[in-house]
Backbone as numpy.savetxt, mean C-alpha at the origin, in Angstrom:
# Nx Ny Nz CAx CAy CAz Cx Cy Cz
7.24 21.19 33.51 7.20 22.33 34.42 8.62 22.77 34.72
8.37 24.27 34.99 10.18 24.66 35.53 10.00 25.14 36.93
11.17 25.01 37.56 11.26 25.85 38.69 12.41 25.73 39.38
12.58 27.05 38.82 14.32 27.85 39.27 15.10 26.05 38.21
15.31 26.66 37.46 16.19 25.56 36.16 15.35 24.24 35.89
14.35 23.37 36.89 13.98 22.22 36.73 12.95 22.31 36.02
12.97 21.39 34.78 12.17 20.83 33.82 11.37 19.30 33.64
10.36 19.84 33.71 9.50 18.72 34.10 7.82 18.57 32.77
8.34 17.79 32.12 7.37 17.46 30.77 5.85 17.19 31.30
4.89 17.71 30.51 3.50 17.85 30.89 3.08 16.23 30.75
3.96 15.18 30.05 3.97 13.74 30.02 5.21 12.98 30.29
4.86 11.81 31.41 5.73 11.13 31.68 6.71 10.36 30.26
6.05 10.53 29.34 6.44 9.60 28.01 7.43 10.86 26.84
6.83 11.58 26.84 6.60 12.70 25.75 6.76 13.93 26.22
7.94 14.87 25.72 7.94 16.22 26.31 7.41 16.69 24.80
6.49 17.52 25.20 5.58 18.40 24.35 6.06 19.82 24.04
5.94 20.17 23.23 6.38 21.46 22.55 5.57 22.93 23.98
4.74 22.59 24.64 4.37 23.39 25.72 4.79 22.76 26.94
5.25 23.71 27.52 5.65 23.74 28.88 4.98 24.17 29.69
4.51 24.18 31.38 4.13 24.84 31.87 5.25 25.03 33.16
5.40 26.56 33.14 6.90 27.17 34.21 5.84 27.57 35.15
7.06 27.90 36.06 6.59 29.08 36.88 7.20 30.27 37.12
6.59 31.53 37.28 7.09 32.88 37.71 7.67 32.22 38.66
8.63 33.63 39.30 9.47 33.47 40.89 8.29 34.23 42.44
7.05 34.41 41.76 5.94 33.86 42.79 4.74 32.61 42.53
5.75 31.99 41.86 5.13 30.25 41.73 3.75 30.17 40.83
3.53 31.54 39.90 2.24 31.34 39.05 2.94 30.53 37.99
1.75 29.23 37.79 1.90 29.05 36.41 1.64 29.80 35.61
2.88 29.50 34.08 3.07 29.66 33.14 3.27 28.82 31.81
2.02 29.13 31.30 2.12 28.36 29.91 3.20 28.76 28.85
4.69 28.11 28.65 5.58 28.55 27.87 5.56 27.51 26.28
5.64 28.51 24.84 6.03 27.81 24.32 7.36 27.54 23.73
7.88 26.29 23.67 9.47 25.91 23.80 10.02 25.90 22.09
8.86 24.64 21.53 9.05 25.40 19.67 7.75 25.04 18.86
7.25 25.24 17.94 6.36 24.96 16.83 5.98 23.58 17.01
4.27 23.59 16.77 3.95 22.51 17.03 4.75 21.46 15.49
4.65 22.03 14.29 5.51 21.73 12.95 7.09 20.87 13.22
7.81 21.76 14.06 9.13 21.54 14.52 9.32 20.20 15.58
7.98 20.30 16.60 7.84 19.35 17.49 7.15 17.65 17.00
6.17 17.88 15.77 5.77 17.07 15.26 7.03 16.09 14.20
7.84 17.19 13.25 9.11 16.46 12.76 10.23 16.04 13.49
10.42 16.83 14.96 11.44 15.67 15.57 10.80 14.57 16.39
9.54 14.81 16.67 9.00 13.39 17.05 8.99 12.25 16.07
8.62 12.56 14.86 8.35 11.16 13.87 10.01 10.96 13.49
11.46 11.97 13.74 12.67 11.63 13.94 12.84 10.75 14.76
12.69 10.86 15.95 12.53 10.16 17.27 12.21 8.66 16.94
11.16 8.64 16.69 10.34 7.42 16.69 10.56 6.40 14.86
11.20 7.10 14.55 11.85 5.89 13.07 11.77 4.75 13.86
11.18 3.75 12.93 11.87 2.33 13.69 12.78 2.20 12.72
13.33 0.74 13.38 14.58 0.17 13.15 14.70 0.01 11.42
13.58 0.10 11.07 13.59 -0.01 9.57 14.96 1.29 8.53
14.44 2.48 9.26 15.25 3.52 8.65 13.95 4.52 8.33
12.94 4.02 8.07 11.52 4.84 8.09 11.33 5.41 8.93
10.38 6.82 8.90 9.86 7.05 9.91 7.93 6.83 9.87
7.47 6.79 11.15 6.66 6.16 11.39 5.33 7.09 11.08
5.05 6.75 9.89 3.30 7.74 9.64 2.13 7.89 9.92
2.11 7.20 10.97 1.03 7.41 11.69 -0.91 7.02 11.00
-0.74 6.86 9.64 -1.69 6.48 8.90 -1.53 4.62 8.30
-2.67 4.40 8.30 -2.96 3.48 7.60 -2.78 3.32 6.35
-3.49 4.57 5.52 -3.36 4.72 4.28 -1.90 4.99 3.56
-1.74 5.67 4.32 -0.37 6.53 3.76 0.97 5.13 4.28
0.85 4.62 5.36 1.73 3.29 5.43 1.57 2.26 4.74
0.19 1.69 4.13 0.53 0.68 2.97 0.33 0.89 1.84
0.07 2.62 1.57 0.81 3.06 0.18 2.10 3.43 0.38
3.00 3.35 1.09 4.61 3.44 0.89 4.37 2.31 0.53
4.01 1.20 1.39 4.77 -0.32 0.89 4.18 -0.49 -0.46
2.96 -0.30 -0.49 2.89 -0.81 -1.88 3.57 0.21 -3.32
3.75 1.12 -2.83 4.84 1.74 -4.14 6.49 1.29 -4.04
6.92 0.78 -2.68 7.95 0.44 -2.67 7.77 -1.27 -3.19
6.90 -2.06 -3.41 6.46 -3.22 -3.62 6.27 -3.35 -5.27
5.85 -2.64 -5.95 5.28 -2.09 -6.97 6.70 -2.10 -7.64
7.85 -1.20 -6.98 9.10 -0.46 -8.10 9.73 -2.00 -7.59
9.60 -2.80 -6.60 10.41 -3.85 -7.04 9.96 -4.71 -7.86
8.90 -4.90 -7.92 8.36 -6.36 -9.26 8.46 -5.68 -10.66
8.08 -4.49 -10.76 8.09 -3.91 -11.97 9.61 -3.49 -11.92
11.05 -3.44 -11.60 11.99 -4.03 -12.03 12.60 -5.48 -12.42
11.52 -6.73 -11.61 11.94 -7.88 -12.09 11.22 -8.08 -13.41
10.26 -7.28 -13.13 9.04 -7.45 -14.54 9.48 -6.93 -15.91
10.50 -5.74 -15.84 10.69 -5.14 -17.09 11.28 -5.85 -17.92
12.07 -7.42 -17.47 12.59 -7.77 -19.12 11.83 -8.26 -19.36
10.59 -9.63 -19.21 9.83 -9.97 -19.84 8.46 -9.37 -20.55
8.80 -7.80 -20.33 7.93 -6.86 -21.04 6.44 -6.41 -20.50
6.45 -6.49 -18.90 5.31 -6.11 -18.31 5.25 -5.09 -17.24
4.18 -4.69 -17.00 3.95 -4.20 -15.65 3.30 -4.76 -14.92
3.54 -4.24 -13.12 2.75 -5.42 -12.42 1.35 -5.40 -12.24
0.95 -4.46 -12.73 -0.57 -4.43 -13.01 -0.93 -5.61 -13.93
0.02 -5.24 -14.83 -0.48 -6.09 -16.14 -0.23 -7.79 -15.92
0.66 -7.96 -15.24 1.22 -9.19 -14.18 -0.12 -9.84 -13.45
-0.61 -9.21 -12.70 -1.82 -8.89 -12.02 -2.79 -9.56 -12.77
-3.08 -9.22 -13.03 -4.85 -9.04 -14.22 -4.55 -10.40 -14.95
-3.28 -10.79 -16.08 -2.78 -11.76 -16.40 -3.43 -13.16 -15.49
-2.50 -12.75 -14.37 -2.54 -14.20 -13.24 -3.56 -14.38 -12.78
-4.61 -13.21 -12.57 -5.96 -13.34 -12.23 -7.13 -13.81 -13.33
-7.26 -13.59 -14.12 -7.61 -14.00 -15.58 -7.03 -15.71 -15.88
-5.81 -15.91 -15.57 -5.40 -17.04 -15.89 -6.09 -18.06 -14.47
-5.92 -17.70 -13.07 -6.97 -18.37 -11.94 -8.51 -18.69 -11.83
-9.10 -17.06 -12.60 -10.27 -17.15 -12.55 -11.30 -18.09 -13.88
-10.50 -17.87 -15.00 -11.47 -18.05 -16.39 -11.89 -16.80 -16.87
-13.19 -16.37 -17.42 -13.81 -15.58 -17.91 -14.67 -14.53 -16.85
-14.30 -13.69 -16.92 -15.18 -12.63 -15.92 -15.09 -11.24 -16.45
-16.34 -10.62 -15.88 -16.93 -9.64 -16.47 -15.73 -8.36 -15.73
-15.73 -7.08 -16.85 -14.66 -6.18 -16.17 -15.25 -5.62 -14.58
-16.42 -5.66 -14.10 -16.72 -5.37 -13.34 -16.20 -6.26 -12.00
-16.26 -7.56 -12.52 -15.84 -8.62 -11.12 -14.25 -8.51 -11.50
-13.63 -8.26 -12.84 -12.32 -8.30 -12.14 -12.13 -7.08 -11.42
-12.62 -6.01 -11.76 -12.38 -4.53 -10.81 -12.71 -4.59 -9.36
-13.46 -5.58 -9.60 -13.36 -5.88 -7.94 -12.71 -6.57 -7.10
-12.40 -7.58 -7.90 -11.08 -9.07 -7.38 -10.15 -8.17 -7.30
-9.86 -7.35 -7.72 -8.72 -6.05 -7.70 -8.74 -4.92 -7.06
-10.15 -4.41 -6.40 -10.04 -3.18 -5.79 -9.85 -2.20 -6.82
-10.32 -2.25 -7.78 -9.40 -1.01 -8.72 -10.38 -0.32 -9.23
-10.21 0.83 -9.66 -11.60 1.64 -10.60 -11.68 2.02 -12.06
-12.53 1.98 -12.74 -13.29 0.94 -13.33 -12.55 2.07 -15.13
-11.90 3.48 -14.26 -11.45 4.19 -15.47 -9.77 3.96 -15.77
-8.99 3.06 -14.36 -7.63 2.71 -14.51 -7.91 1.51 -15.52
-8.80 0.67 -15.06 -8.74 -0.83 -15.18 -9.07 -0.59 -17.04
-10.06 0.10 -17.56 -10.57 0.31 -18.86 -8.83 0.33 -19.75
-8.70 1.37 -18.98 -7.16 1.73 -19.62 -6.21 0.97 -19.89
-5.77 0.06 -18.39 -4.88 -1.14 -18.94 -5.09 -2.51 -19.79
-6.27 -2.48 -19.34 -6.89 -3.58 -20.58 -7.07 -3.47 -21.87
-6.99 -1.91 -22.31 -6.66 -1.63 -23.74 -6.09 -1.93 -24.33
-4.74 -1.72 -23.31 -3.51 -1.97 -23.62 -3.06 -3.27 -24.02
-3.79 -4.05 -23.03 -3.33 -5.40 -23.06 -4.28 -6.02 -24.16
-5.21 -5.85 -24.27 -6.09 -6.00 -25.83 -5.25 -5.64 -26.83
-4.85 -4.65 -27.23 -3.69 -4.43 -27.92 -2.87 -5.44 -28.37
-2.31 -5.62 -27.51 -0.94 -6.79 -27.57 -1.62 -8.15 -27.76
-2.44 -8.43 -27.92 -2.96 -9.58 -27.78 -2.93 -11.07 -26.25
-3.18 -10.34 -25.80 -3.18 -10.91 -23.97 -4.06 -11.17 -23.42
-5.31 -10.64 -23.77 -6.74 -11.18 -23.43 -7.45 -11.07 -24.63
-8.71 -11.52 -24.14 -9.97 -10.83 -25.35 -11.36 -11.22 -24.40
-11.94 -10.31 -25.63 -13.22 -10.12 -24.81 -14.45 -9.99 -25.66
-15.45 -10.20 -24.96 -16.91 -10.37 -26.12 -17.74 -9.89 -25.04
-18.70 -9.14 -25.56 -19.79 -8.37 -25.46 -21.29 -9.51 -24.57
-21.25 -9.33 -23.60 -22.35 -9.62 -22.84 -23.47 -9.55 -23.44
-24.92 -9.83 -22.28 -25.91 -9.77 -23.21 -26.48 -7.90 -23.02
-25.94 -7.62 -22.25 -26.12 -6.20 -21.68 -24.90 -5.84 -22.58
-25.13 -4.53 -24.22 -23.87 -4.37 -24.88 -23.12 -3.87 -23.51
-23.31 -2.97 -23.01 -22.25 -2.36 -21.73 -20.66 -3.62 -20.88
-21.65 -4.56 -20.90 -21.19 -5.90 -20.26 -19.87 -6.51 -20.75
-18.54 -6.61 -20.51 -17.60 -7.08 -21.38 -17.04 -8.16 -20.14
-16.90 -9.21 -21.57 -16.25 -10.08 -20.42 -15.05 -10.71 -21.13
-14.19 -10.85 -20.10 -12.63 -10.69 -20.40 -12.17 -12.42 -20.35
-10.48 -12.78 -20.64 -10.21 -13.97 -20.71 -9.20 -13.83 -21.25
-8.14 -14.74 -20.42 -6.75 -14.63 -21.17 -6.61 -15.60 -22.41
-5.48 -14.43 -23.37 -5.75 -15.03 -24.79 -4.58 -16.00 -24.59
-4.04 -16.37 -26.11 -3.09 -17.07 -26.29 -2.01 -16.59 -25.73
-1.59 -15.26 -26.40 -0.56 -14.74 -26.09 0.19 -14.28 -24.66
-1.45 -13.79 -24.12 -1.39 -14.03 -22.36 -0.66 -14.93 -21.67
-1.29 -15.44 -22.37 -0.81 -16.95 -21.36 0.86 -17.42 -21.65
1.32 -17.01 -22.40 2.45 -16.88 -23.28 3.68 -15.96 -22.11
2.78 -14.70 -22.59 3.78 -13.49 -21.49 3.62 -13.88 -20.01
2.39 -14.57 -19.48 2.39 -14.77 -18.07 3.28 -15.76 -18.22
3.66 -17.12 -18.91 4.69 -18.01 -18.10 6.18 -17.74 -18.07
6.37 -17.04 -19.34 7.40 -15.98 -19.43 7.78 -15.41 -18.04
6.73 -14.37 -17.49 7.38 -13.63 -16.55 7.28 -14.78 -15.01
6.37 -15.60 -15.09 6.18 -16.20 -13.99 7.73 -16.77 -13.01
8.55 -17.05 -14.24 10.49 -17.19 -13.30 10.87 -16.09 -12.80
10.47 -14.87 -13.18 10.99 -13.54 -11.69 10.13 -13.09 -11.24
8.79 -13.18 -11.25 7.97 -13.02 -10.67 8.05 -14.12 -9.04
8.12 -15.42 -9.67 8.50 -16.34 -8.50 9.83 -16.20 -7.73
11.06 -15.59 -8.28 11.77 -15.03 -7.87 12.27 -14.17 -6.62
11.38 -12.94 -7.09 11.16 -12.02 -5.95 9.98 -12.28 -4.85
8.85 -13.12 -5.19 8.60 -13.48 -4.27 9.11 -14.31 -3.42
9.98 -15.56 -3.68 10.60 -16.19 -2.92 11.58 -15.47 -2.03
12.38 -14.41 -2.60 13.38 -13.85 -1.88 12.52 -12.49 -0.61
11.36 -12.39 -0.61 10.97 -11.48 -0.29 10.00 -12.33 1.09
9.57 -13.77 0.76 8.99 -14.07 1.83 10.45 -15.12 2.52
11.66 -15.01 2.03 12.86 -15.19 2.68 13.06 -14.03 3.87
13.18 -13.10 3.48 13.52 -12.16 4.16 12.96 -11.31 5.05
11.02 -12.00 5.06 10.20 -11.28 6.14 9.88 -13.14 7.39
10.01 -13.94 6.53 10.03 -15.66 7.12 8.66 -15.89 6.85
8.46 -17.37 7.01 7.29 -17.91 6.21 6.18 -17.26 7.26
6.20 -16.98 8.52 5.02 -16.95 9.27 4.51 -15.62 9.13
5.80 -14.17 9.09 5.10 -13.36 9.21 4.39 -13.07 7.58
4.98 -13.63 6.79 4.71 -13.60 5.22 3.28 -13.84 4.96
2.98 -15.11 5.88 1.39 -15.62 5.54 0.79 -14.86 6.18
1.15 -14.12 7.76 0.46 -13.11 8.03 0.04 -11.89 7.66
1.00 -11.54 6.87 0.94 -10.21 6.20 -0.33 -10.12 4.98
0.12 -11.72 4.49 -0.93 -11.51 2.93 -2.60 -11.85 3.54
-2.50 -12.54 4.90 -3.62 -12.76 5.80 -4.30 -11.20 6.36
-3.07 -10.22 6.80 -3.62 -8.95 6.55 -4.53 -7.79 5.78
-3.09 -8.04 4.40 -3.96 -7.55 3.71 -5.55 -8.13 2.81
-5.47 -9.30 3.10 -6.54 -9.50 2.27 -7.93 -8.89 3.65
-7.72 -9.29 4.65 -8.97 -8.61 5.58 -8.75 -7.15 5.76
-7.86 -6.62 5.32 -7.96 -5.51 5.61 -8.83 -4.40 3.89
-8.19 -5.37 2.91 -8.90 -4.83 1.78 -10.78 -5.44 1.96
-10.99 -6.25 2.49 -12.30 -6.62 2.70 -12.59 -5.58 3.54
-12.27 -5.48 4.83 -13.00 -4.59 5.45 -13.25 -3.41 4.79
-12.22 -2.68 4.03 -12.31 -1.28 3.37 -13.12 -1.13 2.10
-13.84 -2.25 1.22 -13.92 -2.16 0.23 -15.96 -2.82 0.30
-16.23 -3.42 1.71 -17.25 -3.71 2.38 -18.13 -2.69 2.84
-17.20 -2.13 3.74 -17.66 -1.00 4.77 -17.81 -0.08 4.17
-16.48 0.12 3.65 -16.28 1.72 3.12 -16.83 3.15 3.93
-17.87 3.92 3.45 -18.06 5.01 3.73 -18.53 4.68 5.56
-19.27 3.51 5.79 -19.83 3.32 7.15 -18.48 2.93 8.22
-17.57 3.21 7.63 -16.28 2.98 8.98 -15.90 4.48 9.55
């Protein structure tokens, strides 16, 4: 609120892009000061944390930064031993699980079912898994090959690498919390889904 120069925010916390003044016979007045656009980018200015980020306000959109910023770091430790971390992924999961159908790994993975076709081509290709035909032809079930197992121990020294230096630098507690996160948080989303 104004009156005669004094400014007074419609929130004790938060001055809002609307004001309410008064004429010089004391009617309120709804003033606007700038764009809700203008007011929304110096607020998420404002509110960066200490990180250097600013703060997005989404779920989605906050642990897809991390995970693309998560992503360009392993797939730089990953590029000399000739992988991606998908392909890292699927590898180490294949090498934990045994034999499973592309459907249960697309799900141990969250992933859909026209990415997952794709990289496993690939990796069929190279000789890294293999796979044989269910009793349903549709049905393929996967298994790391020789060579798999080959490129996974290969990459497994910077792979262990960056993880070590990475749960250095967040500490062991919040580290186990985090991967304690995401795993309930991919359950809840992948459970629920449309009913949340």
């Amino acid at each position: 609120m104004q009156f005669k120069g004094l400014h007074i925010a419609l929130s004790d916390s938060v001055e809002h892009p609307l004001a309410i003044e008064y004429a010089a016979d004391l009617t309120p007045v709804v003033a606007v000061k700038e764009s809700w656009a203008s007011w929304n980018a110096r607020r998420m200015a404002e509110t960066a944390c200490v990180f250097g980020l600013p703060e997005l306000g989404c779920m989605c959109g906050s642990l897809r930064r991390t995970a693309r910023a998560l992503t360009q770091l392993y797939e730089q430790a990953l590029r000399p031993p000739g992988l991606r971390s998908t392909q890292f992924t699927i590898l180490q999961v294949l090498s934990r699980a045994g034999e499973v159908s592309q459907g249960q790994l697309g799900k141990m993975l969250a992933m859909d079912s026209t990415t997952l076709t794709r990289t496993l081509e690939i990796m069929s290709r190279h000789g890294w898994i293999t796979e044989r035909r269910g009793e349903d032809r549709r049905e393929r079930w996967l298994r790391l090959a020789k060579g798999g197992e080959t490129k996974l121990n290969r990459a497994l020294p910077v792979w262990e690498k960056v993880q070590s230096r990475l749960r250095h630098q967040l500490g062991d507690q919040a580290w186990t919390n985090l991967l304690q996160l995401t795993y309930q948080t991919t359950d809840i989303a992948t459970t629920l889904g449309d009913s949340l």
